[in-house]
C-alpha positions in Angstrom: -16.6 -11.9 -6.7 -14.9 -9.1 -4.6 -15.9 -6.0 -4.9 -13.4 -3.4 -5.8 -13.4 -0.6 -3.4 -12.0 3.1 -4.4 -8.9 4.3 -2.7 -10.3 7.6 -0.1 -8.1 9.9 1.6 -6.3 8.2 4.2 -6.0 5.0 2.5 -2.4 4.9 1.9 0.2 7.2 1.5 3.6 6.9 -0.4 6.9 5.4 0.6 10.3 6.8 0.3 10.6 4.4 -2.8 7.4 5.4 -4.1 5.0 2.8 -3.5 1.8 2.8 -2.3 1.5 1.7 1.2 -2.2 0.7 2.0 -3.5 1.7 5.5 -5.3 -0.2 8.3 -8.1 2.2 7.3 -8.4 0.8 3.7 -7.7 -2.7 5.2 -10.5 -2.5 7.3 -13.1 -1.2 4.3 -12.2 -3.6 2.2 -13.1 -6.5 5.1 -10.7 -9.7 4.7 -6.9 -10.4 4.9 -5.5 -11.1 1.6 -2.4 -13.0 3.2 0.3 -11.1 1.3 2.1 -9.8 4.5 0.9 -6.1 4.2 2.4 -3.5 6.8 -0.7 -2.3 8.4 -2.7 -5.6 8.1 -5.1 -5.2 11.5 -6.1 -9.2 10.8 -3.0 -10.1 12.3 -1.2 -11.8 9.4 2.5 -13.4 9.5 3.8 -14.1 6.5 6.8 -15.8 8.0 4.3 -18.5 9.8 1.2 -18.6 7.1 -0.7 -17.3 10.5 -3.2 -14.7 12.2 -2.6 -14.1 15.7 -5.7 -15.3 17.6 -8.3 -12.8 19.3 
């Protein structure tokens, strides 16, 4: 089961539309790529080619 981490400062901030944007701060904490394309994903995911770039 993943555990559920609480949002901290810094963890996102709000867009023009008013959605929360998570950072690569919160990525990071929470410690896996969940594959859904996010904006500040530091794993490297492309949701256009199901991919992570290498390191």
């Amino acid at each position: 089961m993943k555990k559920i981490l609480q949002p901290i400062e810094g963890d996102y901030y709000l867009s023009e539309e008013g959605y929360r944007v998570f950072t690569e701060q919160y990525h990071k904490r929470r410690g896996y790529c969940c594959e859904s394309g996010c904006r500040h994903c530091p794993y490297g995911y492309n949701s256009k080619t199901n991919s992570r770039k290498k390191s």
